[in-house]
N, C-alpha and C positions, 0 to 999 in steps of 0.2 A: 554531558556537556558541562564545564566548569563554568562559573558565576561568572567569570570575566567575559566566558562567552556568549552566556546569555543575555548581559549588558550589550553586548556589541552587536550581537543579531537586532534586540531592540530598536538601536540605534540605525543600524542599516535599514532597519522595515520604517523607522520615521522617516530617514528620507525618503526611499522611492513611495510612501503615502503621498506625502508635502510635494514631491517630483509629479505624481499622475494626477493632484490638483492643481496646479500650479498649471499644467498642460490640458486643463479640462479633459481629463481623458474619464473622466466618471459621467455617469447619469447624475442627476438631481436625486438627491438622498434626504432623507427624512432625517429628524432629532429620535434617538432611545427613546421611549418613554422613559428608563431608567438608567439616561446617562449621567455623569456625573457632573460638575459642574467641572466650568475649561478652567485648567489649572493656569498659572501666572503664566507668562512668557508664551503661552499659545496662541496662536489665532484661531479665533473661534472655528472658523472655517477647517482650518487646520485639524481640528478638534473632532470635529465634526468626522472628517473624514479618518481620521482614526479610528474613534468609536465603529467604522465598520472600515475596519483596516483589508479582510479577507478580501470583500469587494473590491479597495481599491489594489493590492496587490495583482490580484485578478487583471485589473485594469490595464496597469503595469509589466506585467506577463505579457498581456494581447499584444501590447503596442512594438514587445519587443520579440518574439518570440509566435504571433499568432499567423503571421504569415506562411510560414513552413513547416505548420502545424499536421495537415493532411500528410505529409510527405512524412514526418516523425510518425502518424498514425499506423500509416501502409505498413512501416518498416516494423511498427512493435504489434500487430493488431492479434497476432494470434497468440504471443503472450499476454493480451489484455483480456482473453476470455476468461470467463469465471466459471469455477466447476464448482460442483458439491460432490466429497466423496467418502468412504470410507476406508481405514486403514488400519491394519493389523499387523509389527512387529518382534518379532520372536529371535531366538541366538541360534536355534537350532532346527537345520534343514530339513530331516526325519518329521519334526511335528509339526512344524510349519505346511507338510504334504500330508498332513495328517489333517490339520484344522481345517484346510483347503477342499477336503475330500468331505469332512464333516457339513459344512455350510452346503458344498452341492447336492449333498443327500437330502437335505434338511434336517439333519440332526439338533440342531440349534444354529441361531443366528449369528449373520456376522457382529452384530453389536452385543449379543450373551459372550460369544469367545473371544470379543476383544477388550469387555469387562473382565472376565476371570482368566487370561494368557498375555495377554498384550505387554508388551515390556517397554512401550514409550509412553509419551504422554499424553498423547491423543487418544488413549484407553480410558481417561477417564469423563471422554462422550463419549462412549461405545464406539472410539475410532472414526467419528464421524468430523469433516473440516469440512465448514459450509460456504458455500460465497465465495473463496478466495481467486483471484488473477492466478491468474497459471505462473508469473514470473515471482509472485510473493509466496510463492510453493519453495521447499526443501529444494535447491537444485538439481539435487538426485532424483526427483521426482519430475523436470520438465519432460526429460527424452519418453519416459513413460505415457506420458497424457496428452502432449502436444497432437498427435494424430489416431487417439484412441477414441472411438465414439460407441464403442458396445460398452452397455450395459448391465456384463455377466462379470462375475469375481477370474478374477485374473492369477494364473499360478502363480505361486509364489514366485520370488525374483530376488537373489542375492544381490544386496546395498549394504557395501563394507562387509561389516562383520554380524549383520544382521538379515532377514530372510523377512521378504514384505510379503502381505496379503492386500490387495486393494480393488474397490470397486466403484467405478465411477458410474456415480447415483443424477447430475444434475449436470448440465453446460450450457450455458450462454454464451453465446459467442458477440464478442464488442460489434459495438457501431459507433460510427461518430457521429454524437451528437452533441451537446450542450454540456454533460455530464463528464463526458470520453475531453471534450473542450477542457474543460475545467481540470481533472485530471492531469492532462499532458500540461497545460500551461503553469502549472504549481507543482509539479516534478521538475521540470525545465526553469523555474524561479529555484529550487529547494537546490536543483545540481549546481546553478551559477552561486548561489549564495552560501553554502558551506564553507569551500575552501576560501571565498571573500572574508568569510568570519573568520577564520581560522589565520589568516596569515595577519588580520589587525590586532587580532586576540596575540598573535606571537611579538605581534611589533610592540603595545603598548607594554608588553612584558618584560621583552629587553631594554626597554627604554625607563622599567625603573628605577 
């Protein structure tokens, strides 16, 4: 993101702060203990609500966006799960049905051969990606996990020009809660507000 646009993202998060106070759409909020002091031209209050601006953004999301919230959940829930797994990329089909053979023997483990073989970059955790949402995965990788729930290494699988080994080690599957809230409501601010910055960011441009 260039300077001009993160001037202007600024500028759009003061308003809708100033907008979801202004609308009392905030709880009662405490002072930092180490905020700074309110700069000129602020209202304190203003201020105030800046200094926990995520909150009041939060705020601002619900009011606009919290309604059809459940209905946006349903529709993404099962890319919202989070898996923990392991992953082993190779070029070559032959040893890739080799390494795959190796780990089911117990020859060595999938994190020894995805240290010493592995040709991405996820070799150097032992191929292991922990945590992540199934939609913040390689897209190459949703069709594979989405309705995978064994816990055995998986034959390799040509992706592109590369030959995967992967083992899915951990799943959480989403719930709505408070958390899953938060989430959708700051995805659904982050998608309205890009191209918002993006097109003031072009205007103040042409206009110097």
């Amino acid at each position: 993101i260039g300077q001009l646009e993160k001037v202007v993202k600024g500028w759009v998060r003061r308003q809708l702060v100033e907008e979801a106070l202004q609308n009392d759409w905030l709880a009662p909020i405490s002072v930092l203990e180490d905020a700074q002091p309110c700069p000129s031209g602020w209202p304190e209050s203003a201020y105030q609500a800046w200094q926990h601006q995520d909150q009041a953004l939060l705020a601002w999301a619900e009011q606009h966006w919290g309604h059809g919230l459940e209905s946006l959940y349903l529709a993404r829930k099962t890319g919202m799960d989070r898996v923990t797994l392991r992953m082993l990329r190779v070029s070559d089909m032959a040893f890739s049905l080799e390494l795959y053979h190796r780990i089911k023997a117990g020859e060595a483990s999938f994190e020894q051969l995805s240290w010493a073989f592995g040709e991405g970059p996820e070799r150097l955790k032992g191929g292991q990606i922990k945590n992540k949402r199934l939609d913040e995965l390689p897209v190459t990788l949703f069709p594979l996990l989405v309705n995978l729930h064994s816990f055995d290494v998986q034959k390799p699988r040509a992706i592109g020009k590369m030959y995967l080994l992967f083992q899915l080690l951990d799943r959480q599957p989403c719930v709505f809660d408070q958390d899953t809230r938060r989430q959708l409501l700051m995805e659904q601010l982050r998608c309205w507000e890009v191209p918002l910055v993006q097109r003031l960011g072009a205007h103040l441009a042409s206009s110097d």
